[in-house]
N, C-alpha and C positions, 0 to 999 in steps of 0.2 A: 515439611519445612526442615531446613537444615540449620543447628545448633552453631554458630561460632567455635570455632576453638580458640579464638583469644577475642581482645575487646575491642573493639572498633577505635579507629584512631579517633582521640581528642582535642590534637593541637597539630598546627605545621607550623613550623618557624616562619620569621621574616624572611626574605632575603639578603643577605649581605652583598660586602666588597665584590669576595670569590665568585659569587653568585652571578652579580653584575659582569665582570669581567669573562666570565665561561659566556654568557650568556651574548656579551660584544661577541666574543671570539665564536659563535655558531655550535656552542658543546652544548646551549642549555637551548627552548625552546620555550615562546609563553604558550599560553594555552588559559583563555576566556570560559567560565562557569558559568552555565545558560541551565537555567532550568531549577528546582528543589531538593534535586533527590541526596542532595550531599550536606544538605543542613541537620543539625545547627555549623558544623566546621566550615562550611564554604559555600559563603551568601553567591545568588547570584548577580554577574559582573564581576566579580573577586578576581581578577587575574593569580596563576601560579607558572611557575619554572619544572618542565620536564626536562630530564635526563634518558637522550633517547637511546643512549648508550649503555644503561645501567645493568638491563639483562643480553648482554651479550656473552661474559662469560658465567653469569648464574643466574637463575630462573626467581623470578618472584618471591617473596617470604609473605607469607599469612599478617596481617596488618599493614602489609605496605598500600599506597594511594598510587592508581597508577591511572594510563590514559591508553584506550586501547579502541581498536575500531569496533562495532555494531556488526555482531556474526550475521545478523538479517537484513542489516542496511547498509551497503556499501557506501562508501566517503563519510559516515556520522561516526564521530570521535565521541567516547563517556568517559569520565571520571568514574571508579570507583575503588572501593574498598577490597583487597584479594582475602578473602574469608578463607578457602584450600587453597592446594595448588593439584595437579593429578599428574600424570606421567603424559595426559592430552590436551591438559591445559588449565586454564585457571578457572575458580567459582568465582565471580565477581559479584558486589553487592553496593547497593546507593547507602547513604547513612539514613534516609526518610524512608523509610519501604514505603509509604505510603504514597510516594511521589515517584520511583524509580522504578524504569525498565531494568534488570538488571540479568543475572544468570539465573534467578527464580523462573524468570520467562524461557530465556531462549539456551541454557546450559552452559557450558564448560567455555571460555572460550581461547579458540586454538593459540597458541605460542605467537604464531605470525602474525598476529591479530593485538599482539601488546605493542604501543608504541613507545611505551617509554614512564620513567617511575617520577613521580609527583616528589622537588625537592624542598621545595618553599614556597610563598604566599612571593606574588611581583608586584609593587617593589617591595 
């Protein structure tokens, strides 16, 4: 099992104004929370706002919340916690291990396979 190097996120903001308005204008995306594996942070039905833009010109940071596809199951979207990052792509992890598919299972997963970084709780 692999150690964290820092702490699992605690908190996302609301959403705001800016939020709302990117979010009219097609910058932000919601994205529905099905499933456990991200609690206590994010009950399931919780709606959040991705930023699918976010890593375009830099790659993920260790604690960010992102949404990225299922390296084993094509069109199934996760939530998770980016624990590394590697030069092939990211560790991802649930906040429940006990509830989470995560990169425990299926490893690293590729850059193309990020869809976008977790900004705030909708609305």
């Amino acid at each position: 099992m692999i150690s964290p190097p820092c702490p699992p996120p605690s908190q996302l903001r609301h959403s705001q104004l800016t939020d709302m308005v990117l979010w009219l204008w097609r910058q932000r995306r919601r994205f529905r929370i099905v499933g456990e594996s991200m609690l206590p942070l994010l009950e399931p039905g919780t709606e959040v706002l991705i930023d699918p833009w976010a890593y375009r010109q830099r790659r993920p940071q260790p604690g960010d919340l992102v949404v990225a596809y299922h390296p084993r199951q094509p069109g199934l979207r996760l939530i998770k916690w980016v624990v590394y990052v590697d030069e092939d792509g990211c560790f991802l992890q649930g906040l429940n291990a006990a509830a989470s598919s995560d990169s425990r299972e299926f490893g690293l997963v590729p850059w193309p396979q990020i869809v976008g970084q977790v900004v705030c709780r909708f609305p």
